[in-house]
N, C-alpha and C positions, 0 to 999 in steps of 0.2 A: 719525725716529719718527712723524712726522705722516704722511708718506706710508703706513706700515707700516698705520697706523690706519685710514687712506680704503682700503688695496687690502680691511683688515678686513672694513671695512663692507659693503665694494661685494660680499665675500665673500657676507659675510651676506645682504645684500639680496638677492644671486640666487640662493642658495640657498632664501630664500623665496616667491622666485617660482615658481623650479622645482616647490616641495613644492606649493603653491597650485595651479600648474596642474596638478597630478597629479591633486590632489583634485577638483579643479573638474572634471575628466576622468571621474574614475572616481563622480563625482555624475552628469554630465550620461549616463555610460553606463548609471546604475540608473534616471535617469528615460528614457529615450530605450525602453524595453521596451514595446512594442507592446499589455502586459496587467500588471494586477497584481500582486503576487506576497505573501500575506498567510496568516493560518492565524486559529484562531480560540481563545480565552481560556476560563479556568473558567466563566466566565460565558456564553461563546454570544457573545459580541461580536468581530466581526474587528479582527485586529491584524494591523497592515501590515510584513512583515517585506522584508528582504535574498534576491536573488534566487537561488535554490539552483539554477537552469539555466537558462541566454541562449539565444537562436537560434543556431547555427552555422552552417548552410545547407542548402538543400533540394536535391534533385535529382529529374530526370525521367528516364525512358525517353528523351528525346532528348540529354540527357549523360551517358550511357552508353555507351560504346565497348567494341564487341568485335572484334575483328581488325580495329581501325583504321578502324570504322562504328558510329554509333550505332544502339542497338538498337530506336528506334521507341520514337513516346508508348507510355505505358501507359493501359490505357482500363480504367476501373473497377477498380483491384486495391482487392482486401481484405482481404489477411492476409501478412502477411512473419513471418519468424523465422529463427534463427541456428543453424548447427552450433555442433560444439566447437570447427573454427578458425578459428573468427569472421566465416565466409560467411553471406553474407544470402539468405537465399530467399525472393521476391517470386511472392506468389500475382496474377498480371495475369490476372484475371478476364475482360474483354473480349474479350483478345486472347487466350487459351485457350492460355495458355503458364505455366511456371512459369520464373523466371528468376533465375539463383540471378547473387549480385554477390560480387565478393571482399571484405574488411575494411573498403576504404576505399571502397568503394560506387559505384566510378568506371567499374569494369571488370567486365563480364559473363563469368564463367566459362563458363557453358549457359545453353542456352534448351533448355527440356524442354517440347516439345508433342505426344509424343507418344513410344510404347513400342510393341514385340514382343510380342506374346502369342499362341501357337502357333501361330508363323509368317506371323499378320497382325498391319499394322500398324496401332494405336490411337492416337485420338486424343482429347484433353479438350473436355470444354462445359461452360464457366466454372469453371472449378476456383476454389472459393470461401475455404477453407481448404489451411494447408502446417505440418509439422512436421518434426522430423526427432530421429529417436528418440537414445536413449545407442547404440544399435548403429551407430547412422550411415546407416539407413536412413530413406527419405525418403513420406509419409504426403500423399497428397494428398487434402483431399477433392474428388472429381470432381461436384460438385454434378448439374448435369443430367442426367449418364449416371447417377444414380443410384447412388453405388458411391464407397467408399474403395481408391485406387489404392494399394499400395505397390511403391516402386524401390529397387532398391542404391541406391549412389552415383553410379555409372557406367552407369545409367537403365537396369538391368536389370531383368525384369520379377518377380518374388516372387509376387505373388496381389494379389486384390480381394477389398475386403466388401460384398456389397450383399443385396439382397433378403433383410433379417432375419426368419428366423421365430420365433411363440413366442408361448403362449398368450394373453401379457400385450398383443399385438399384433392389431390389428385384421384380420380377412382382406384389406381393402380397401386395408391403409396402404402409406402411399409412401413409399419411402425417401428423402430429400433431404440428406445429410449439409450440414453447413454451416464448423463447425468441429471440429479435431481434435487432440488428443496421447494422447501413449503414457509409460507410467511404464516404469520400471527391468526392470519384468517380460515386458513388452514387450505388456501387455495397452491395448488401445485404446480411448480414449472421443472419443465425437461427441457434438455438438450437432447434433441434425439437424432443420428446419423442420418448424413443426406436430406438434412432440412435446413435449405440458407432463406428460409423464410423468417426466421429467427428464433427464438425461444418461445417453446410451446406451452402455452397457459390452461388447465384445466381447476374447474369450479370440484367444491369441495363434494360434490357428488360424482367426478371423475369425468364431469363430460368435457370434453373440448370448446374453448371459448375463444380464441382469440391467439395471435403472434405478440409479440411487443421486444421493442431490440433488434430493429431489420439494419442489418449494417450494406447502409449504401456503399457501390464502389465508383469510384470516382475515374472515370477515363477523361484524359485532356484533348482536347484540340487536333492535335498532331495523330493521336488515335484513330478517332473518330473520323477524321480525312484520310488515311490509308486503307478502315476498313471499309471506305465507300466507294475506293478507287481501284478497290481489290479484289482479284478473279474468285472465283467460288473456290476453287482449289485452294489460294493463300489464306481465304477468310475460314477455311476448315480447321488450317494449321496453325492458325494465329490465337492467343491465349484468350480463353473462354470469360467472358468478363459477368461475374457471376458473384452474387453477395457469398461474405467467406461466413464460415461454421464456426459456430461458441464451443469452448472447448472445456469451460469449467465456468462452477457456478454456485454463489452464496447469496444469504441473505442478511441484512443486520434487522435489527427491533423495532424498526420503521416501515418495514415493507421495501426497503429499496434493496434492489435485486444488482448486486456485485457479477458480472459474468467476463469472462476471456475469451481473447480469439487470437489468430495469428493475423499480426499486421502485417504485409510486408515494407510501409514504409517505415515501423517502427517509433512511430507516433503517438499511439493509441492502441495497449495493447488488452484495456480492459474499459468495461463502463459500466456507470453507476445509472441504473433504472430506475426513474420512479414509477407509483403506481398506472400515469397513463401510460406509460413504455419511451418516456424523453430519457435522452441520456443528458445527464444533468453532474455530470462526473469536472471538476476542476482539474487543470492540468500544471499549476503552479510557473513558477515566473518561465522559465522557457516553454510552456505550451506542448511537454511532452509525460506520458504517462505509460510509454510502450519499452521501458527496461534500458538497454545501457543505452549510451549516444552513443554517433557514427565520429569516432574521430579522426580524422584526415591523417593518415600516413600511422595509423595504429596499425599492429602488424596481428593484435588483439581482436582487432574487429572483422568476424567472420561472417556478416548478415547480422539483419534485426535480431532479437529476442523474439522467441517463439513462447509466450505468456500461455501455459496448459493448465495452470489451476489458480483458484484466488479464496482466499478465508479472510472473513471480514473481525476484527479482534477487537474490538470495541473502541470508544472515545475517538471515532473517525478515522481508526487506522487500520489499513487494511496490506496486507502482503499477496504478491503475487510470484509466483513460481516459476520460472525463465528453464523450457524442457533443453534448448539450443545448447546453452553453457554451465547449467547447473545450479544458477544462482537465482537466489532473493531477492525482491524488492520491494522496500516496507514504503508507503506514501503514509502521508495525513491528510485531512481531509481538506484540503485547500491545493492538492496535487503536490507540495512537495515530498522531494523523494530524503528520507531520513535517513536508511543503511542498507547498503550490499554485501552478501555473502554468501558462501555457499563454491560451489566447482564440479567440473566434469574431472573420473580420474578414479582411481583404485583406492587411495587409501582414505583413512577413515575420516569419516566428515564432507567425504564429498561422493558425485552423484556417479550412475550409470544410462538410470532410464527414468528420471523425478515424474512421479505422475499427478500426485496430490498432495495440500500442504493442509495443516491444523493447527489452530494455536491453543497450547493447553496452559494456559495463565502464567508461571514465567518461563515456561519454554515452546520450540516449535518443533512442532516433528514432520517430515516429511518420508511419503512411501514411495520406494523406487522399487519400481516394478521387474526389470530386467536381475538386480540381487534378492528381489524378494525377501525385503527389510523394511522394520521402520526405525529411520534415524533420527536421533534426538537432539533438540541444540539450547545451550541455555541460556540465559541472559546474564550479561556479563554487567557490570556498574556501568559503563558507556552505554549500554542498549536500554539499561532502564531509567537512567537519568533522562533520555530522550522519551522514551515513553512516559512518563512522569510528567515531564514538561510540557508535552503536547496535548496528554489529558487535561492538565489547570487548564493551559488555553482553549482550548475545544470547552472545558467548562465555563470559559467566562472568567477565570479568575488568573489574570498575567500577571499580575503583581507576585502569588505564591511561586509562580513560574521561576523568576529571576536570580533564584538562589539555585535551582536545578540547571538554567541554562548556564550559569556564570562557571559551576561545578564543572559541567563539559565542556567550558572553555580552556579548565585548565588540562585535563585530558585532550582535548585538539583546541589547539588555538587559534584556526583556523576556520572552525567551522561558520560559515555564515550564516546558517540556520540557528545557530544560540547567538550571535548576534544584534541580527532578524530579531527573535524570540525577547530581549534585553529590550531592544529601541520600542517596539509596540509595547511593552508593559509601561516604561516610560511614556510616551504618546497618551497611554491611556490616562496615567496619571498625571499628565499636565506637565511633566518635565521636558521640555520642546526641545530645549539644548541637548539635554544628553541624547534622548531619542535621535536625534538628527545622529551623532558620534556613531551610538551602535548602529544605525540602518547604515551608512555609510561604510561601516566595516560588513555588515553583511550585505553588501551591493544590491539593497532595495530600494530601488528607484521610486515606486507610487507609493512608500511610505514615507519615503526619505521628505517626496513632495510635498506632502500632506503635513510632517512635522516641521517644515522650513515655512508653510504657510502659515501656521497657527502661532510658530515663532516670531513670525514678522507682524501679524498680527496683533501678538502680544503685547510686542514693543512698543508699536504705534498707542497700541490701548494705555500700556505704563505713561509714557512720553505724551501720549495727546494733553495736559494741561500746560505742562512743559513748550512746547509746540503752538500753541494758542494763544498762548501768554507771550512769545518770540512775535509771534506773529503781530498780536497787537501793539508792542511794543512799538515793531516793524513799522506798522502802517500810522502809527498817533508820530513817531519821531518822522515820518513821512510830509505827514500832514506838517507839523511845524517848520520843518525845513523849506515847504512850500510859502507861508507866510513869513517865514524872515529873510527870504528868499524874496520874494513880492516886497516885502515894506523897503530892502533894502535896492531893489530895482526904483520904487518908483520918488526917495529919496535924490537916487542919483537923476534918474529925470525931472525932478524940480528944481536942483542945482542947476543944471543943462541950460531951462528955461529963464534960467534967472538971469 
């Protein structure tokens, strides 16, 4: 029996070792992340969360293999993006090629530098943007040649958009396409240099039709009275008040058009276009959708987020690309912000010069231009429990939700967004009380409102026969009080007279 007891123990003991060194593993692996990984509270204050996506590994143009050779650095690319089966199309700027890679981003399918068109052949100067439509046709923009190239698949030539006319259009203007997609209809928008008119819309025969997405800038009061008061010399030197330039641009399965700019109040660093060109983009309970907040006495806080690229990843969630500091920012589709990560800095998993981002189902890759790499990030069980949870809801079904959000509350217990996520599925289901518990732990006020209504409402509803029944009670023992009240008044006034 004693022997029985020691093999027990020694059982137990390494069994605790084991569990310990897991832990201590998968501790020393959340610290060992090259950048932060945090979100920010009702209050504006950062909270250090559970990382929603790791590095996974980068790669170059020199580990790339195409028939058994690497395809060469890549020099300055600036825009990748994916077909439907899951090919990567690397816009390699420098080297004036477009290089599309198969799924696992090892192997170069093509190197497209160049096309047919009636019976000579063409070649790119810096192709700066790449898309590739639901048809499965492929959208270059050819930046220097001035002109949107499109190809089949099989690099056949279709047509080009360049030289756009139209009244709205200067006689003098250049065309520079920079970035580019195409919705469902197979109509095309560009971002094209030196156009703060806003994003440039051509019909699916390449003519020029229309702006949509003009970002008003807003001067105050105080402005507008200096530059009226102010000699021609100081109104020369005084900052040009001029709508800003979109700097990156997606589309989702609706036709709403995802695009970036730099804010500089850091507000609004990106907006959701529908087809008339309204920005119709939600900004979530603090009213801001433009990357980190300004924290007061952050020694962190270097200026706004400079939002350069945006990929829209389906079930209303969409990540945008922060060039300033290197970092991510994933929203849902009601503007809250779900998780940051990412950094400026040398070593691996964080940025130099981030130019574009991609989402390839559970991971994200981003291209930085300056290392001439694309690095790769994966999804961690925090990162997909939230996207998980945000899909039911965005589909309609919160109730499946609540097992996902409850899950990342035991990985951050903190979070007020699985909170949040907890009290509306209740709400919806009728459970007024607890709904009220979890909004309150995730400091949502118009729903916390909303469930404290329907609970008092409730009550009353339960209690109204209860309540009716007091009442009448109330008012019938009312009534008699008054009559034996009266018989015994008017008793004592006949004694009186007597």
């Amino acid at each position: 029996m004693k022997m029985k007891n020691i093999f027990k123990k020694l059982f137990s003991l390494s069994l605790s070792v084991v569990v310990l060194a897991m832990a201590m593993g998968e501790s020393v692996a959340a610290t060992s992340l090259p950048y932060d990984t945090y979100n920010y509270d009702y209050r504006e204050y950062i909270h250090y969360t559970p990382a929603a996506y790791v590095p996974d590994s980068s790669l170059g143009g020199e580990d790339i293999q195409m028939n058994g050779e690497p395809i060469g650095r890549f020099a300055s690319p600036q825009d990748l993006c994916k077909d439907a089966d899951g090919n990567v199309y690397v816009a390699d700027t420098g080297n004036h090629r477009i290089v599309v890679l198969d799924p696992s981003m090892t192997k170069a399918i093509d190197i497209i530098d160049s096309f047919e068109k009636d019976g000579a052949v063409e070649t790119f100067n810096q192709p700066y943007g790449v898309c590739v439509s639901e048809a499965g046709q492929l959208y270059i923009a050819d930046s220097q040649n001035r002109r949107v190239v499109v190809l089949e698949k099989d690099g056949s030539f279709v047509r080009t958009i360049q030289d756009p006319k139209s009244e709205s259009l200067a006689d003098d203007y250049v065309f520079t396409p920079l970035k580019v997609t195409v919705d469902y209809a197979n109509r095309v928008y560009v971002v094209a240099q030196n156009m703060f008119e806003g994003i440039m819309v051509f019909e699916t025969t390449g003519e020029f039709s229309s702006f949509i997405g003009t970002i008003k800038v807003q001067i105050s009061l105080w402005e507008k009275f200096w530059k009226r008061i102010a000699t021609k010399e100081e109104r020369s030197k005084q900052q040009l008040y001029i709508p800003t330039e979109f700097t990156g641009i997606d589309i989702d399965p609706d036709g709403f058009v995802y695009a970036t700019n730099i804010d500089s109040t850091g507000i609004q660093g990106v907006r959701r276009l529908n087809p008339k060109g309204e920005d119709v983009i939600k900004k979530g309970f603090n009213e801001n959708v433009g990357g980190d907040l300004q924290i007061d006495g952050s020694s962190d806080y270097s200026g706004p987020s400079q939002f350069t690229d945006v990929v829209y990843r389906g079930d209303g969630i969409y990540t945008c690309l922060d060039r300033r500091r290197g970092r991510l920012f994933s929203y849902d589709h009601e503007g809250n912000l779900l998780y940051i990560f990412g950094g400026l800095g040398s070593q691996e998993g964080t940025f130099s010069m981030p130019v574009a981002v991609e989402d390839l189902g559970d991971k994200l890759v981003v291209l930085d231009s300056a290392r001439a790499e694309i690095m790769t990030f994966k999804m961690t069980e925090y990162g997909r429990l939230i996207n998980e949870a945000v899909a039911l809801r965005y589909g309609g079904d919160e109730s499946q939700a609540v097992a996902l959000w409850q899950r990342v509350l035991e990985l951050d217990e903190n979070n007020e967004l699985a909170n949040t996520g907890i009290g509306k599925a209740y709400l919806t289901a009728g459970d007024y009380e607890l709904a009220m518990k979890y909004l309150e732990l995730g400091m949502n006020r118009e729903y916390y409102s909303i469930a404290f209504r329907r609970y008092r409402n409730q009550l009353l509803t339960e209690n109204a026969s209860f309540a009716l029944t007091a009442v009448m009670v109330l008012l019938i023992g009312y009534q008699i009080f008054k009559v034996v009240r009266k018989k015994k008044n008017n008793k004592k006034g006949g004694k009186l007279n007597g």
